[in-house]
N, C-alpha and C positions, 0 to 999 in steps of 0.2 A: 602429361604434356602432349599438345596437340603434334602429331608426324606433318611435317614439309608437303608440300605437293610435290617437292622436285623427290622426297624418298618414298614417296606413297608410288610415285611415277614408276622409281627403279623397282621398287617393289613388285605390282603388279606387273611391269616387262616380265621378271623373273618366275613370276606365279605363272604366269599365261603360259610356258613354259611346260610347265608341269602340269597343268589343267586344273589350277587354282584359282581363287578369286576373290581374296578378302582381300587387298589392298584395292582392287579397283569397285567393289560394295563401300569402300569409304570414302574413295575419289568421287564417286555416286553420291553417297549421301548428303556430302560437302555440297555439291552442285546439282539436285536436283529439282533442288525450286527457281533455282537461275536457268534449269534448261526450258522446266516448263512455264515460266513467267516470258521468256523470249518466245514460244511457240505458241504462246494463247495471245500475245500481239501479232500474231498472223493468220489465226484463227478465227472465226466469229464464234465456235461453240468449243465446248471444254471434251468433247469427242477426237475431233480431229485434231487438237492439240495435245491430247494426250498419243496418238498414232504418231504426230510428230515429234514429241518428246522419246516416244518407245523407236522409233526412226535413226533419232539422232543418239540415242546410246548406243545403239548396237557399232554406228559407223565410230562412235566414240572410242566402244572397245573393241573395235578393228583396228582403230589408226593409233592405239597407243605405242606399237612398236616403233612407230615414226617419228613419234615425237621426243624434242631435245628442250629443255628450258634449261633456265640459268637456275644454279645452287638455291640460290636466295628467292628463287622466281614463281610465279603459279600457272596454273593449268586455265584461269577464268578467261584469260583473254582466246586464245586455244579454244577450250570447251563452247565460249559464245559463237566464235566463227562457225564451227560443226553444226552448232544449233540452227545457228540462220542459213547457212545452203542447205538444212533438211529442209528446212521451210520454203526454202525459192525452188528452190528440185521440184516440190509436192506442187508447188505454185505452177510453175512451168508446165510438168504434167498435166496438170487440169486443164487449162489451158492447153493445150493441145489435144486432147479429149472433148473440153469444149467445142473446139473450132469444128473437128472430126463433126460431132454432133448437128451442131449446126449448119454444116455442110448436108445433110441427110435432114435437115430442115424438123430434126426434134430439139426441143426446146431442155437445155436443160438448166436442171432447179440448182439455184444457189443454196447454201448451207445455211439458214436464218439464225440469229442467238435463240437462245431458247425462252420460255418464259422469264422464269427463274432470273436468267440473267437480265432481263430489259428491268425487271421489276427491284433488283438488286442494283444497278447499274444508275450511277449520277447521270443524266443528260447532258452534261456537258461533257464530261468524258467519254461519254461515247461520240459524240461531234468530233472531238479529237482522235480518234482513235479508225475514226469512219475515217478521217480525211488523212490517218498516217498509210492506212488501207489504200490510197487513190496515189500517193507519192510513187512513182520508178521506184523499183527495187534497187538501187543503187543508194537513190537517197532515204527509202527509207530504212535501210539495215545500219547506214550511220547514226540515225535518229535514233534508230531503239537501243542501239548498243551504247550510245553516248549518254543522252540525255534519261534514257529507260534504263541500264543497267550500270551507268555511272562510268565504263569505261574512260580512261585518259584518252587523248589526242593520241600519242605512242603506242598505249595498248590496241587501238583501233587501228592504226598505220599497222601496226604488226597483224593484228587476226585477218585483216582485211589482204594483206601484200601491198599495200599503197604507201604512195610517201604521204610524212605528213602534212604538207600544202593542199594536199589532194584531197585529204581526210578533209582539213578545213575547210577548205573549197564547197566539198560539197556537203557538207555540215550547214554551210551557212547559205545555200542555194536549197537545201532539205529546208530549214525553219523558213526562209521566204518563201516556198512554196505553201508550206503548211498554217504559214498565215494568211498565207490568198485563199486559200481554202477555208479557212474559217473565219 
């Protein structure tokens, strides 16, 4: 029988404790293609999405002592939110690294996909994905978390701290933008 995320939860609270860690190796294995599926949509290459995937575990099993869900409840809505401010943090950083840089008038090189990937990669999906790249961070971590990883309107109101008028709001100010873009 598959264990709960809300006893996988206590679990690992408990192990952490003692300097254990197989219930959070499961709470991992359960979500580890959902963390790095949200971090290579903020990525262009599978390097730096994996740094943000390895990012965002760690804060993961840092903050588990913090977190409280419902009996019946999961860790996904949780686990996505941590994934995406690793990704807007790293974003940010760069971005201010950049600026530094071009303050001091050296140019600095963007991350390109790789071969590999253009050659693997639909053209259209990459259009999309270029122009979810160009949306506010605001609207696009609704995007990815909603329409990218299936999240409900609630689950997103909650990972995010917003209410959910606000989730829709700017849900549907995200897909207008990103069809003026495309």
């Amino acid at each position: 029988m598959r264990e709960t995320d809300a006893g996988l939860l206590a679990a690992a609270k408990k192990e952490r404790l003692i300097g254990e860690s197989y219930a959070f190796e499961q709470i991992l294995l359960r979500y580890e293609k959902l963390i790095f599926h949200i971090t290579r949509r903020y990525f262009n290459n599978q390097e730096d999405a994996l740094d943000a995937s390895q990012d965002a575990t760690i804060r993961i099993y840092k903050g588990l002592p913090n977190v409280e869900i419902k009996e019946d409840g999961n860790l996904k809505a949780w686990i996505c939110t941590v994934a995406a401010h690793t990704c807007l943090d790293i974003v940010r950083k760069r971005r201010i690294v950049a600026e530094e840089l071009s303050d001091e008038n050296i140019l600095a090189s963007p991350s390109q996909p790789s071969a590999e990937d253009n050659a693997i990669a639909n053209i259209r999906v990459q259009e999309i994905l270029a122009a979810i790249k160009k949306l506010p961070d605001d609207h696009r971590i609704v995007l990815i978390l909603r329409d990218m990883q299936g999240l409900s309107y609630e689950e997103l109101a909650e990972a995010l701290g917003l209410t959910l008028g606000t989730v829709k709001s700017r849900l549907s100010r995200a897909r207008g933008a990103l069809k003026k873009l495309i």
